[in-house]
PDB file of N, CA, C and O in Angstrom:
ATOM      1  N   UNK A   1      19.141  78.406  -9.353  1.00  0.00           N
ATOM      2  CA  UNK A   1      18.728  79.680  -8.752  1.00  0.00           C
ATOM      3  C   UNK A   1      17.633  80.307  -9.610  1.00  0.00           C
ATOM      4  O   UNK A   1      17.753  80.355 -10.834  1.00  0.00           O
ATOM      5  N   UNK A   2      16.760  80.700  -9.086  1.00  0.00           N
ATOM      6  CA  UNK A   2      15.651  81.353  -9.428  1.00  0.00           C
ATOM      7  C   UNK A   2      16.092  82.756  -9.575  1.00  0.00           C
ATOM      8  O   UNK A   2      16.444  83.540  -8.694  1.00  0.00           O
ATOM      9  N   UNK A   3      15.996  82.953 -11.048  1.00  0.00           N
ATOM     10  CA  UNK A   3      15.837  84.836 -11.133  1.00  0.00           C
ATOM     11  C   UNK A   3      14.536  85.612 -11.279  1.00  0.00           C
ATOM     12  O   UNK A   3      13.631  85.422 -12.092  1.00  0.00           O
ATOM     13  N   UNK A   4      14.660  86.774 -10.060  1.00  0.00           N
ATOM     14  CA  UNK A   4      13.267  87.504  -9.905  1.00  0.00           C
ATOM     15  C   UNK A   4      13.569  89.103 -10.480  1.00  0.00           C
ATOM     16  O   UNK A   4      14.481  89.914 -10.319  1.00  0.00           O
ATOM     17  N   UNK A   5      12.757  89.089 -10.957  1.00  0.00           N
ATOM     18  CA  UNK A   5      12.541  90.619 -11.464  1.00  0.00           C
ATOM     19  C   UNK A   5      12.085  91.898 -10.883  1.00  0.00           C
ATOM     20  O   UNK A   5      10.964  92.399 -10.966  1.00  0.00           O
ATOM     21  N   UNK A   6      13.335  92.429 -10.167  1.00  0.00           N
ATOM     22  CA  UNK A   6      12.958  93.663  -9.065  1.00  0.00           C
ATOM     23  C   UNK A   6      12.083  94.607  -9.739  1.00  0.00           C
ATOM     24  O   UNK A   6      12.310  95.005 -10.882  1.00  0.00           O
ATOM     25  N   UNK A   7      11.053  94.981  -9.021  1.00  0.00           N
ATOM     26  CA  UNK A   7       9.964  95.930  -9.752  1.00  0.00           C
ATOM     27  C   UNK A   7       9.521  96.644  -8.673  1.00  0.00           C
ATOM     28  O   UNK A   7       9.827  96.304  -7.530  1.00  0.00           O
ATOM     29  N   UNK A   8       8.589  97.933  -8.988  1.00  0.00           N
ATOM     30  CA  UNK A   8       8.171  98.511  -8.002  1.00  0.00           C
ATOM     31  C   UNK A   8       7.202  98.010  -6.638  1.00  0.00           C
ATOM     32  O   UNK A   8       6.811  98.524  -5.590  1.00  0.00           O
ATOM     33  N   UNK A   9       7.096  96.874  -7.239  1.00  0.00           N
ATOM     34  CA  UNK A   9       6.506  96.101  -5.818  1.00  0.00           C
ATOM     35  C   UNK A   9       7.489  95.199  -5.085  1.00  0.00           C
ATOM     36  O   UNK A   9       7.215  94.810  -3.949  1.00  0.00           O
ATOM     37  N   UNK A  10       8.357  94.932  -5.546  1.00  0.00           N
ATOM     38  CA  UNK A  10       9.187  93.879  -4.927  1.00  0.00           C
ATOM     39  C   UNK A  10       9.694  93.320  -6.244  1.00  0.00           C
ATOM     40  O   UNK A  10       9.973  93.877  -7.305  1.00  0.00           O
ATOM     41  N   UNK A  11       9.743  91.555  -5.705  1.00  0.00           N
ATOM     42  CA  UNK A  11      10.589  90.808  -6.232  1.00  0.00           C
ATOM     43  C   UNK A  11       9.192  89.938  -6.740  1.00  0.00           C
ATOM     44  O   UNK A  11       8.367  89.691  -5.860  1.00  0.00           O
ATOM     45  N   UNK A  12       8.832  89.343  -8.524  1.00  0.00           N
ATOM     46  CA  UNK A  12       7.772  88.823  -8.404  1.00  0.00           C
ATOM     47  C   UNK A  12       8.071  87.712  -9.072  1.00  0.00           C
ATOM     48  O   UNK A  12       8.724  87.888 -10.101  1.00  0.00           O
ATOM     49  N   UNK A  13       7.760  86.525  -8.768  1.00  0.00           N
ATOM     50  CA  UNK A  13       8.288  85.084  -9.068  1.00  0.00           C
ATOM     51  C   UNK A  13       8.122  84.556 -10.359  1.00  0.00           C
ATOM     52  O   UNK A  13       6.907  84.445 -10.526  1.00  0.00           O
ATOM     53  N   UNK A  14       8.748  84.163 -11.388  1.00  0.00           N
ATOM     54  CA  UNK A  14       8.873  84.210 -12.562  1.00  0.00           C
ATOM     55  C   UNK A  14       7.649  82.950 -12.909  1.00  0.00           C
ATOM     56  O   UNK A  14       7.548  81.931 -12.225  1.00  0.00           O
ATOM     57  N   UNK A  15       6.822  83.249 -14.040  1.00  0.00           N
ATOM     58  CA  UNK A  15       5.609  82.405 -14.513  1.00  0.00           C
ATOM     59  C   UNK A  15       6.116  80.318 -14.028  1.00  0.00           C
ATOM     60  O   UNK A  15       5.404  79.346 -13.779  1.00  0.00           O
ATOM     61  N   UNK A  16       7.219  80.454 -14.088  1.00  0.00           N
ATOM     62  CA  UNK A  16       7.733  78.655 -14.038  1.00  0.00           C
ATOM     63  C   UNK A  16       7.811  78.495 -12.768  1.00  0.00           C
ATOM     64  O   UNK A  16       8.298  77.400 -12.487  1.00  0.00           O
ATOM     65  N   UNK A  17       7.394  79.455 -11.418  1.00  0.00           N
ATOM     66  CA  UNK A  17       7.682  79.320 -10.518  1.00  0.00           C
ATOM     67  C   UNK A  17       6.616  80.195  -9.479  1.00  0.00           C
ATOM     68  O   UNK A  17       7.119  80.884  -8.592  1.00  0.00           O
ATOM     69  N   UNK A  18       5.079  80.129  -9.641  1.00  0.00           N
ATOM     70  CA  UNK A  18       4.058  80.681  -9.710  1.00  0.00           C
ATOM     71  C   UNK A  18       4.123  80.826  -7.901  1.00  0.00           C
ATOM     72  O   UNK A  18       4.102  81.835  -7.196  1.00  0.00           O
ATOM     73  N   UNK A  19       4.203  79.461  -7.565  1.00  0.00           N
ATOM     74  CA  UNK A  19       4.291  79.317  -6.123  1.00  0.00           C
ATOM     75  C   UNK A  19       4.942  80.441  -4.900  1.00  0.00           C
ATOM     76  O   UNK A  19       4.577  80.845  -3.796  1.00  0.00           O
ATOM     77  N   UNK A  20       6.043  80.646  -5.765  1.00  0.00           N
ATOM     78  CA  UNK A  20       6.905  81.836  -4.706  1.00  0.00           C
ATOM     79  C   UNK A  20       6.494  83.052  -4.503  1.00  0.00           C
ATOM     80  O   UNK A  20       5.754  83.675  -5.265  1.00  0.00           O
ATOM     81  N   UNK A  21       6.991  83.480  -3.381  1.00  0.00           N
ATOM     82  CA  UNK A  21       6.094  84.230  -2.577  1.00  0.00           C
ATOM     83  C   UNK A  21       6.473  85.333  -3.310  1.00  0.00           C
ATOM     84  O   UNK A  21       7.531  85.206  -3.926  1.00  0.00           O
ATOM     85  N   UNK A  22       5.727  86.672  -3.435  1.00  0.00           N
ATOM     86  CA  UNK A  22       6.335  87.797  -3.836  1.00  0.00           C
ATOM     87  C   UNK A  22       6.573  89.223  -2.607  1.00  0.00           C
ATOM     88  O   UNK A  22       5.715  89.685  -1.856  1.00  0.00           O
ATOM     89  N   UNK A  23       7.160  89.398  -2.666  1.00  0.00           N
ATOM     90  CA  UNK A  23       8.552  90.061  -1.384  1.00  0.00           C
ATOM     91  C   UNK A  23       7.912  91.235  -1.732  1.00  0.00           C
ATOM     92  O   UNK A  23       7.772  91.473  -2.932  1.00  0.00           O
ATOM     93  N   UNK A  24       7.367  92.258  -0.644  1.00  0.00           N
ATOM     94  CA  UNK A  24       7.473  93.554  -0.788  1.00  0.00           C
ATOM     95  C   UNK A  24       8.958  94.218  -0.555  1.00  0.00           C
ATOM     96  O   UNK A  24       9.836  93.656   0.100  1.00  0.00           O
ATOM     97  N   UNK A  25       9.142  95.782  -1.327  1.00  0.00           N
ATOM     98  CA  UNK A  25       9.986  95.867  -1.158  1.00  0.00           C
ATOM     99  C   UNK A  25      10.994  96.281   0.063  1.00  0.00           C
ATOM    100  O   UNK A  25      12.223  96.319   0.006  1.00  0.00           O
ATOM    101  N   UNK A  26      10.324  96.523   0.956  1.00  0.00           N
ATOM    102  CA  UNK A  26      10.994  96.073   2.279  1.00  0.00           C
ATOM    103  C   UNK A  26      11.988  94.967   3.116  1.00  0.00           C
ATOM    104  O   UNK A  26      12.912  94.919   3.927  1.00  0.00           O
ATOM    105  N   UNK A  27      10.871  93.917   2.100  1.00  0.00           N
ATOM    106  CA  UNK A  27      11.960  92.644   2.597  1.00  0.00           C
ATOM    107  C   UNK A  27      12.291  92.460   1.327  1.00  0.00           C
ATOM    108  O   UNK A  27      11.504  92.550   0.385  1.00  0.00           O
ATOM    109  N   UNK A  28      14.344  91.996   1.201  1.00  0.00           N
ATOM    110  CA  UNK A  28      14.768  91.587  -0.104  1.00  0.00           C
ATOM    111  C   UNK A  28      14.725  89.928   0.210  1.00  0.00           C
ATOM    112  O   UNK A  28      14.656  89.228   1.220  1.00  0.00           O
ATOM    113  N   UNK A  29      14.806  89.709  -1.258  1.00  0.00           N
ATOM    114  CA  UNK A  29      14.671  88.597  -1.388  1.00  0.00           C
ATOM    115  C   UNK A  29      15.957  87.678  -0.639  1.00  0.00           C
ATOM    116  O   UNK A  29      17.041  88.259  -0.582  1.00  0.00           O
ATOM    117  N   UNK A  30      15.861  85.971   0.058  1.00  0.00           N
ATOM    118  CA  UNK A  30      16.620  85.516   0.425  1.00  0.00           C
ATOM    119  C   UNK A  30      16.793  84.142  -0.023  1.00  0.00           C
ATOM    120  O   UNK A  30      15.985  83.245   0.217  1.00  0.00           O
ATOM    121  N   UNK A  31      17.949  83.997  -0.729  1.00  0.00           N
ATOM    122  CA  UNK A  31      18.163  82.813  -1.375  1.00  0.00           C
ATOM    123  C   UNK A  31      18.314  81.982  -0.952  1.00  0.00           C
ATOM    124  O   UNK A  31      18.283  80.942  -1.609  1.00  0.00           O
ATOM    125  N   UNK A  32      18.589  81.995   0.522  1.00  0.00           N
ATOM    126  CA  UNK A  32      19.014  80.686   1.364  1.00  0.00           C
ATOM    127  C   UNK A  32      17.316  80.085   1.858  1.00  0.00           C
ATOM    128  O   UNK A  32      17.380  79.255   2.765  1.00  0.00           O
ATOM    129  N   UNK A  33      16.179  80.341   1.475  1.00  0.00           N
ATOM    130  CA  UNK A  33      14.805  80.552   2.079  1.00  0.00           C
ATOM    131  C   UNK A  33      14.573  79.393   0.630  1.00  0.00           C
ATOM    132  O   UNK A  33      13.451  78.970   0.352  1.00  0.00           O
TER     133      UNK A  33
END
């Protein structure tokens, strides 16, 4: 499991994992995705 760091923009994908999308905070993040 990937841990993301909730911030005032969302959820933003940790440096080892550059690819993932970053989630405004509207949409939470979904682990099953």
């Amino acid at each position: 499991v990937v841990d993301f760091a909730k911030t005032s923009i969302g959820y933003i994908p940790p440096i080892s994992n550059p690819d993932a999308v970053v989630f405004p905070p509207s949409i939470p993040y979904d682990p099953s995705k």
